[in-house]
C-alpha positions in Angstrom: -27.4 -3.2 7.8 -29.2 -0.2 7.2 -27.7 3.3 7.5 -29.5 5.8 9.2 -28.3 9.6 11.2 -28.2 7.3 14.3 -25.4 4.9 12.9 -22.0 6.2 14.0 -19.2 5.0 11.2 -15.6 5.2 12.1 -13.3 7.9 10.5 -11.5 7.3 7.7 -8.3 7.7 10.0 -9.5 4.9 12.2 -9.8 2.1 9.2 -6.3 3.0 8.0 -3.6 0.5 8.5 -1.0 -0.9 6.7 -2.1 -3.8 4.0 -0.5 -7.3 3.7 -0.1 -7.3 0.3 0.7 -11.1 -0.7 -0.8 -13.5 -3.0 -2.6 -16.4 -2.5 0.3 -18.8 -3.0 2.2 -16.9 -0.4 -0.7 -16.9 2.2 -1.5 -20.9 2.0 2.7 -21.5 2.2 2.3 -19.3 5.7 -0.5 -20.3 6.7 -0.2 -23.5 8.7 2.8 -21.0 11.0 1.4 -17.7 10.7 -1.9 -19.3 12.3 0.1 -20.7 15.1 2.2 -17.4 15.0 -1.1 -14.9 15.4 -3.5 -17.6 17.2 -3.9 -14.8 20.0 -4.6 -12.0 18.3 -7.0 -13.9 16.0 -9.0 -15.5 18.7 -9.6 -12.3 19.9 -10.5 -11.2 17.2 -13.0 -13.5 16.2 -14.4 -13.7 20.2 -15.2 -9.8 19.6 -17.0 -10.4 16.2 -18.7 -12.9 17.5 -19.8 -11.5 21.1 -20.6 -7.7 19.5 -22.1 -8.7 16.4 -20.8 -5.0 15.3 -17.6 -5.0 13.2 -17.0 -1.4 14.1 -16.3 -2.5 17.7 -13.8 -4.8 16.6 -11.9 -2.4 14.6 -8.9 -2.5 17.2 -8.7 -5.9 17.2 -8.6 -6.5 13.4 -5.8 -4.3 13.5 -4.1 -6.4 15.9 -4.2 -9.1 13.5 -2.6 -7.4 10.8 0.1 -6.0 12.9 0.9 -9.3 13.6 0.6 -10.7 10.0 3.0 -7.9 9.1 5.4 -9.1 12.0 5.2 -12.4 10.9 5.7 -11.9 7.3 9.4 -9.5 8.4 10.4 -12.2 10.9 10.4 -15.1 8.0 11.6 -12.5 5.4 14.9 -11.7 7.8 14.9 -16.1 8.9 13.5 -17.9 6.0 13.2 -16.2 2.8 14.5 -18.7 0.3 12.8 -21.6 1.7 9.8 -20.1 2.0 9.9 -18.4 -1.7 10.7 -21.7 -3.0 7.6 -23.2 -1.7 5.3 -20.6 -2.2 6.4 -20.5 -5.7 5.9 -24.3 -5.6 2.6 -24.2 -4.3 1.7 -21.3 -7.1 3.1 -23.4 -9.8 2.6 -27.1 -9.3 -1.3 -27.1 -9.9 -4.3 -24.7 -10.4 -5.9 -25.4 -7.4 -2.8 -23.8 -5.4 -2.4 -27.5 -3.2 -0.1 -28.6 -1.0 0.4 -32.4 -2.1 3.0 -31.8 -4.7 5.3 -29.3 -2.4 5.8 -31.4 0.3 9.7 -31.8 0.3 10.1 -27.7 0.0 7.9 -28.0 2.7 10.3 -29.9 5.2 12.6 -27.6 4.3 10.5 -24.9 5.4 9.3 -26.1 8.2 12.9 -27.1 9.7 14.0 -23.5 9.1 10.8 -22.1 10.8 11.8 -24.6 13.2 15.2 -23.4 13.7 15.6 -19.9 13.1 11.9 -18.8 14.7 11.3 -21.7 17.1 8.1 -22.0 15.4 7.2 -26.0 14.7 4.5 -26.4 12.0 1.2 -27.2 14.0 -0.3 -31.2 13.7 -2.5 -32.3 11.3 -6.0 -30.8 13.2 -4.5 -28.5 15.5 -6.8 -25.7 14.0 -10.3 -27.9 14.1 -9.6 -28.9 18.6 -11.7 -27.0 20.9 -9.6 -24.1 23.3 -10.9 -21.6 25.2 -9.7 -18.7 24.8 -8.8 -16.8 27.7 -9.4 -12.5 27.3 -9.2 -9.3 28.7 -11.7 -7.7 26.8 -14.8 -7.5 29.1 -17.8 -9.2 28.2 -20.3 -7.1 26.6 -23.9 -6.7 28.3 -26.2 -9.3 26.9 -29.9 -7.3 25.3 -33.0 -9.1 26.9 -34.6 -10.7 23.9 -37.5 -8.5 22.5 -40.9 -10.3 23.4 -43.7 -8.9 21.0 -47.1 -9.6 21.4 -49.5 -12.1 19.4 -49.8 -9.9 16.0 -53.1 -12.2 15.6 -54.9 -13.2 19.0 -57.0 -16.3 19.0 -60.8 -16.8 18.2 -62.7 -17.0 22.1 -63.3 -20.5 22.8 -66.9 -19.8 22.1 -66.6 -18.6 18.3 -68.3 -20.9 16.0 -66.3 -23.1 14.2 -67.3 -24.3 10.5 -66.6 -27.6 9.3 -63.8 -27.2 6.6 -64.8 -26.4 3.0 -63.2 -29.3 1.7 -63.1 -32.0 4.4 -60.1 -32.9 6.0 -56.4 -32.3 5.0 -55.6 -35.5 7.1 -57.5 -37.9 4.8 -56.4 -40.9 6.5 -58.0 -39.9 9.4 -61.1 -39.3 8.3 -62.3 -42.3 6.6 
C-alpha cells in the first residue's frame, strides 16, 4: 500500500493494547479451547478484514480478539494452571516441531479440567475446517462498482489490410 497525504493512519493511542505475551508452546496447548473460547470475536474479526479490505477499519475488532485472548488466558490461569503448564511444557519439550502426538495423556487431563472448571469441552477433530455463518452486527459496507476502463489499444477497422505472417503459421498442423 502506498502512503500518500490522503492516507489517514490511526494514532499511536488507537493501536495500543495490551500484548499476549506467550510462547508458541503455550499458544498450540490453548489453542484447540481458546478458538472455541474467542470463535465470536474472531469471526468478526476476520468478516471485517475480509469485507473492508482495510486493516485500519478493523482496528476495533482486533482488539476484541485480544481482549478475549487475555480473558481466556486469566480464566485457565485461576481454573487450570498446572494442567495446562504441564502440557504446554510437554508440547515445548517432547519434539522440535512443537506436536501434539506425544502429549496426549496431559492432554486428557487438560481437557477434563477445561471441561470441568470452565465448561469448555475441547472442539472435534474438524470443528475449525465446517462451514458457519456467522451472524453480525456490523453493517455491511457499500460495495465500489468495478472500474471499467476503456480498450488501451482499439482494433484495426475491418477494412485495414492484413499481411500474411512473416513466418507462416504458428499453428503448423494446420497449415499443411
Amino acid at each position: 500500500m502506498v502512503v500518500t497525504a490522503n492516507v489517514v493512519l490511526p494514532e499511536d493511542s488507537e493501536l495500543t493494547v495490551d500484548e499476549v505475551n506467550v510462547t508458541t508452546a503455550t499458544l498450540r496447548a490453548a489453542s484447540f479451547h481458546l478458538g472455541k473460547y474467542c470463535e465470536n470475536a474472531n469471526n468478526e474479526f476476520m468478516l471485517c478484514r475480509f469485507e473492508e479490505n482495510d486493516p485500519r477499519k478493523c482496528i476495533n475488532e482486533g482488539k476484541a480478539v485480544t481482549a478475549c485472548t487475555m480473558e481466556f488466558f486469566q480464566k485457565v490461569k485461576k481454573a487450570c494452571m498446572a494442567e495446562f503448564n504441564q502440557y504446554a511444557n510437554c508440547i515445548d519439550k517432547s519434539s522440535g516441531d512443537y506436536s501434539f502426538r506425544y502429549c496426549r495423556k496431559t492432554q486428557g487431563v487438560l481437557d477434563k479440567c477445561m471441561l470441568e472448571n470452565l465448561n469448555l469441552e475441547r472442539p472435534p477433530f474438524g470443528y475449525f475446517c465446517e462451514v458457519r455463518v456467522h451472524d453480525t452486527k456490523r453493517p455491511k459496507p457499500p460495495v465500489e462498482p468495478k472500474a471499467v476502463y476503456p480498450d488501451a489499444t482499439p482494433a484495426l477497422p475491418e477494412d485495414a489490410e492484413k499481411k500474411p505472417a512473416r513466418f507462416g503459421s504458428r499453428f503448423y498442423w494446420m497449415t499443411e
